[in-house]
Steps between C-alpha positions, in 0.01 A plus 500: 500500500535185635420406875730316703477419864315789782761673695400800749445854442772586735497836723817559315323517186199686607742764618702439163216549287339805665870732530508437096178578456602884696773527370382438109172724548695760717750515187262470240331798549777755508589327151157543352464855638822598342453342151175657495635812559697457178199219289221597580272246274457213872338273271763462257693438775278276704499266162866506494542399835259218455617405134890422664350292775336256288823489248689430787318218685424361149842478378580385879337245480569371127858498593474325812526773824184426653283196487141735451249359344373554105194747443177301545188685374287330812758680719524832299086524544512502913762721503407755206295733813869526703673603177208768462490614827888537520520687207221721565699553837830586348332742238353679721788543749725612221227740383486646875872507517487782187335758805525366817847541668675214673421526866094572407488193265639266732264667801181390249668209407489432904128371507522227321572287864164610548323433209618112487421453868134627360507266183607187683225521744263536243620228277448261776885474643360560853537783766854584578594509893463849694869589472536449105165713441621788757857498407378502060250821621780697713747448167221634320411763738847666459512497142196682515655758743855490276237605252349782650859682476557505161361833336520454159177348354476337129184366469583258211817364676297372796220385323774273321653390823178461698346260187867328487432396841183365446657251233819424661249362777313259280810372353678403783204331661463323176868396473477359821176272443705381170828435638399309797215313309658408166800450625697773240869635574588820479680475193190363332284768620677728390527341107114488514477850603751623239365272242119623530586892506649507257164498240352722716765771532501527156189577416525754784837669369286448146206672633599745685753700271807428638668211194648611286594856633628308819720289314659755334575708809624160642788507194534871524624479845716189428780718436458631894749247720321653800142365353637206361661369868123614684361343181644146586509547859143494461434249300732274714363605844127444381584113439682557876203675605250193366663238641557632826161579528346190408742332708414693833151446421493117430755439798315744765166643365376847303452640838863450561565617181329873575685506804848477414377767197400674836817514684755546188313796421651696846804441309373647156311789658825567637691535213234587326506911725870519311538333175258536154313810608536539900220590718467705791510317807155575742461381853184284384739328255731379796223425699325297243803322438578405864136354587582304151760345577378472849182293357750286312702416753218417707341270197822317474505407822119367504567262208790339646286413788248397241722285358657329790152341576470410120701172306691632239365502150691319225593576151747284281923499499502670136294777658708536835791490312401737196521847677 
């Protein structure tokens, strides 16, 4: 990529990048539930999903579309722990998916706000004002109450989500350090990412049992137009999903990040009751769900008045420009 002249992270932008972001992630997971429900071999999938991102920014950028930058190993080294975090993240998110309905995954899902507010202090980003801390702990305090109503158990299916939490956290705090200090679009991020999972997914799929007999469910169900549509839906909304993500997080910040996941997931635990396997609907879940979006809400409005008192941060045209 090359840099041209600073121009400001507009509000416009912020705003941009964080609705793409919920609307990718809210989307993305009714696609993975649902092709899952028909594939059920996630890492086979996760490498697919990863394998057509790097084609596509590769050829992208061999024919001209974007202006990202060639691999270079230096690079590749500082950013090999985000492409193992993320993918530990994603594996074990689709693995949860395989038990945990809709509206439960995205409750779990819920305390990752939380867990970054805990990780950034710790790594030395400084103690956020009294609002952000109160209104992250109130979102979390009604997933945990959105929680309590769901009656079902599967042990394995929360273990998944609860550890896919844990790694989504560390990612996103580390995709922020790199994007603001390195100066990396979003495009490029994602091509590293891609590029260095790609080794390590397949020695998992290797490992674990699931190539070749995954592959040949793959072309047994080719014949399915149903699984072939969810099949490429996925694959395209993953690259979607990537982008957006990175995006939110290099033009706002991981916190950010968790807290638009935060809010779109009102929307997907609503649709989630109804569609793939509908729940039963509990007063705890409604009451988790307002004093979530109620903490939400109430964080939004503490970072704009953060940010008024702040000068605006700067990234370059190619990156305001690339979303």
């Amino acid at each position: 990529m090359e840099n041209h002249s600073d121009s400001e992270i507009t509000p416009f932008l912020s705003l941009s990048a964080a609705i793409s972001y919920g609307i990718a992630s809210m989307a993305m997971v009714f696609i993975n539930k649902a092709i899952l429900m028909q594939y059920a071999h996630s890492m086979t999938l996760l490498t697919l999903q990863q394998l057509a991102t790097a084609m596509l920014i590769h050829f992208g950028r061999r024919m001209g579309y974007t202006k990202a930058k060639a691999l270079d190993m230096a690079t590749a080294r500082k950013l090999l722990p985000i492409s193992l975090f993320y993918n530990a993240n994603v594996a074990f998110a689709l693995a949860s998916l395989k038990g945990v309905n809709i509206p439960m995954y995205i409750a779990i899902k819920r305390l990752t706000p939380l867990a970054v507010l805990i990780a950034g202090f710790f790594s030395g980003k400084g103690r956020p004002t009294i609002q952000v801390s109160l209104s992250v702990i109130l979102t979390a305090a009604g997933v945990i109450i959105a929680a309590l109503g769901d009656f079902s158990f599967d042990l394995f299916g929360y273990s998944m989500a609860l550890t896919s939490v844990f790694f989504q956290t560390m990612y996103l705090v580390l995709v922020e350090k790199s994007g603001a200090e390195d100066g990396l679009s979003s495009i490029e991020i994602m091509f590293y990412n891609s590029f260095l999972s790609l080794p390590f997914l397949l020695f998992v799929i290797i490992a674990t049992g699931e190539f070749p007999n995954s592959l040949a469910l793959l072309f047994a169900k080719s014949n399915s137009l149903y699984f072939l549509v969810i099949l490429i839906l996925s694959l395209v909304m993953g690259i979607v999903l990537n982008f957006t993500m990175f995006l939110c997080t290099i033009v706002n910040s991981a916190l950010t990040t968790t807290i638009v996941g935060v809010l779109k997931g009102v929307g997907s635990t609503t649709l989630g009751f109804v569609l793939l396997g509908g729940v039963e609907v509990h007063t705890l879940n409604v009451t988790g769900l307002v004093i979530n979006t109620a903490g939400g809400v109430w964080y939004s409005y503490a970072k704009y008045q953060q940010k008024k008192n702040k000068p605006p941060k700067l990234i370059s045209d190619l990156e305001a420009h690339s979303k």
